[in-house]
C-alpha positions in Angstrom: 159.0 121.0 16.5 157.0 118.1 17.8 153.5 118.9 19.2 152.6 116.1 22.0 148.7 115.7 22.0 146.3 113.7 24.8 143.6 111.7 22.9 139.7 112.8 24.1 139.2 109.2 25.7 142.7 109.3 27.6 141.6 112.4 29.2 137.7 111.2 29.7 139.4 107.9 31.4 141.5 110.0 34.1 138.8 111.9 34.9 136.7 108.8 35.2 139.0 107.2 37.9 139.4 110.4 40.0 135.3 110.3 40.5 134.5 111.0 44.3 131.5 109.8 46.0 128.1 110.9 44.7 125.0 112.5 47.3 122.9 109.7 46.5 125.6 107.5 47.9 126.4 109.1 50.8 123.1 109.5 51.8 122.3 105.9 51.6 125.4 105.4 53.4 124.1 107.9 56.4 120.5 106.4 56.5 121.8 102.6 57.0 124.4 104.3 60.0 121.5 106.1 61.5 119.6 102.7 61.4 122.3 100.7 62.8 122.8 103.2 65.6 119.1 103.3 66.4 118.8 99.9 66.8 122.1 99.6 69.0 120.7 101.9 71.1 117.9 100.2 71.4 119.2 97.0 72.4 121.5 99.0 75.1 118.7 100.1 76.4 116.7 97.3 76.8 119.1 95.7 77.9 119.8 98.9 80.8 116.2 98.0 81.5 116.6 94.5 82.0 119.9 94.7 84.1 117.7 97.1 86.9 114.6 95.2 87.0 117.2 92.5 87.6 118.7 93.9 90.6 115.7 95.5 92.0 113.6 92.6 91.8 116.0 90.5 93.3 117.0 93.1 96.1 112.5 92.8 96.8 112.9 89.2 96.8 115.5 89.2 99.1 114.1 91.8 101.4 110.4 89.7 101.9 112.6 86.4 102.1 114.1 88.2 105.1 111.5 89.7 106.7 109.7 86.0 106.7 112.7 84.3 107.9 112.3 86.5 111.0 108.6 87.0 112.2 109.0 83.0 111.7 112.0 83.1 114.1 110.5 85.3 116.8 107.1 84.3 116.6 107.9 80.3 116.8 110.6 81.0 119.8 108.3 83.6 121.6 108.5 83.2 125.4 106.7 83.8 128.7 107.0 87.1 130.5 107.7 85.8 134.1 107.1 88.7 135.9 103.3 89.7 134.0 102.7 86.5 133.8 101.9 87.2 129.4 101.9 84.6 127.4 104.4 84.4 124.3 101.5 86.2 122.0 100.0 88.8 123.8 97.9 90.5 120.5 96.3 88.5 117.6 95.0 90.7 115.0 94.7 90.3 110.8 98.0 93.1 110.2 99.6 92.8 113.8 100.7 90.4 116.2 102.6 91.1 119.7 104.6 88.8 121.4 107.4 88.6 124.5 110.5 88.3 123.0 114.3 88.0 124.0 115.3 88.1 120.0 118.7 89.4 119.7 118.7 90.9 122.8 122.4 90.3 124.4 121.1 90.4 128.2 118.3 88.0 127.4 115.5 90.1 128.5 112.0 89.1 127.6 110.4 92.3 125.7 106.9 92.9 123.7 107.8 92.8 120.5 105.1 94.0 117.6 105.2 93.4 114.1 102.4 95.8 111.9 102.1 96.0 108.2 101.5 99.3 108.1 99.4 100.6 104.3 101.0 103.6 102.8 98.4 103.7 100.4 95.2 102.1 98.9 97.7 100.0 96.7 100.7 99.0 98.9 102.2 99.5 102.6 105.4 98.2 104.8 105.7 95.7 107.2 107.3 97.0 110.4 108.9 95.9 113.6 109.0 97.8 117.3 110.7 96.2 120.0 109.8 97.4 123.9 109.3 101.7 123.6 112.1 101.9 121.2 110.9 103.1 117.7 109.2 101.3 114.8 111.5 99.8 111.9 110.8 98.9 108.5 111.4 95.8 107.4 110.0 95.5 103.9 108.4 97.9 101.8 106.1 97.5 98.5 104.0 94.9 100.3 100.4 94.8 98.6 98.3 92.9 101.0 95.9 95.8 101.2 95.8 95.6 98.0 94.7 92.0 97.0 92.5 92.5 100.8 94.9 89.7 102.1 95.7 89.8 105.8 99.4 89.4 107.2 98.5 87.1 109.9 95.7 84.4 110.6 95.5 81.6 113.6 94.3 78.9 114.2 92.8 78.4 117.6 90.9 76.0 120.0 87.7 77.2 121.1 86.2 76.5 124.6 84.6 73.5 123.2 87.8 72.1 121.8 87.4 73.1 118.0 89.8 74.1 115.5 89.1 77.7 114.7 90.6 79.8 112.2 90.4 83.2 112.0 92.3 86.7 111.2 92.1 88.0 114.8 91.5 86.4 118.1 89.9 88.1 121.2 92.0 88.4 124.3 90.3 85.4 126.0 91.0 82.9 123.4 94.8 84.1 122.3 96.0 81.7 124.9 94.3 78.8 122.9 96.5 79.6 119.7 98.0 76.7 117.8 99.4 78.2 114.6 100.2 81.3 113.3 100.1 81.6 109.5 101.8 84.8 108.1 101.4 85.7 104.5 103.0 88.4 102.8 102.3 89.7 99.0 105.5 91.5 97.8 106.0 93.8 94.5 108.7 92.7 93.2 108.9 95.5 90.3 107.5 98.9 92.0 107.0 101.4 89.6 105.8 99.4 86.9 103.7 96.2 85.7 103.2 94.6 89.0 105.1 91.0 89.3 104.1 90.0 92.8 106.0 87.3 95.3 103.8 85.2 97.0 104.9 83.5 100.4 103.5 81.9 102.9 104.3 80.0 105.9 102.8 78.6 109.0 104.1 78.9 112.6 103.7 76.9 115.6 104.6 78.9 119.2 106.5 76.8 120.6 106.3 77.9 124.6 102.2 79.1 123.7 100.6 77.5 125.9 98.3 74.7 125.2 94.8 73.8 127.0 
């Protein structure tokens, strides 16, 4: 009768080669996945972030664009009321201006037309619009001229003597005299967070004001 025996270091070799993996292993395996996955994250995120200050900054930028695009439309084409004999700017003042308009309006009829920026806060406010007695519309929000004590309009003006005057608000008597109307509006473009502010400016010249 043969007898078939298996050396020691046969046996110690098999056993060798079957070896799984060890905890130490495995746990360095999880650590450098968890870091990997953190940091993925964290790029998703910031790049989330990025994408939505993106957008909402550029939907701000296009909003005060706009709103600028039109006080500078209807204030430079404001007309004469023929029947109350108004002028085209009826009110001068630092956050609201009224003129006779016929902006937009199908018949052509000559209405007062008031633009207000209107603070919301002792940080920010909205510029609105009201046309005749119909109600008041905003045009832009998260404008921060109360803020930074910056006006929305100034004028400049002829005085009885004939000088340049410029001012943030004209009395009744002298509104006929104005030349140019500068509007100014300081928008936040990122509400919510670290102010990034848009800065435009632009000067308008009535052009049916009368002129002495």
């Amino acid at each position: 009768m043969t007898t078939v025996r298996r050396s020691r270091g046969a046996a110690s070799g098999s056993r060798r080669g079957q070896r799984g993996v060890s905890l130490v292993e495995l746990l360095v395996a999880m650590t450098i996945m968890t870091v990997l996955s953190t940091m993925i994250i964290m790029v998703w995120m910031s790049l989330q972030g990025s994408y939505a200050y993106s957008v909402k900054s550029a939907d701000a930028r296009g909003t005060a664009r706009d709103t600028m695009a039109r006080m500078r439309r209807e204030i430079r084409d404001a007309m004469t009321q023929p029947s109350t004999g108004l002028g085209p700017i009826v009110t001068a003042e630092n956050n609201h201006v009224q003129i006779m308009s016929a902006f937009n309006d199908t018949g052509g009829n000559v209405q007062a037309v008031d633009y207000w920026y209107r603070a919301t806060s002792s940080t920010t406010g909205n510029i609105t619009r009201k046309r005749g007695t119909g109600a008041e519309t905003i045009l832009a929000k998260n404008i921060v001229n109360v803020q930074n004590s910056t006006p929305l309009f100034r004028y400049s003006y002829l005085d009885t003597a004939g000088n340049v005057v410029v001012a943030t608000s004209v009395g009744a008597g002298d509104v006929p005299r104005i030349l140019t109307v500068e509007v100014h509006i300081l928008a936040d473009v990122n509400p919510g967070h670290a102010p990034a502010y848009m800065d435009l400016i632009s000067t308008v010249q009535p052009r049916n004001q009368r002129q002495f």
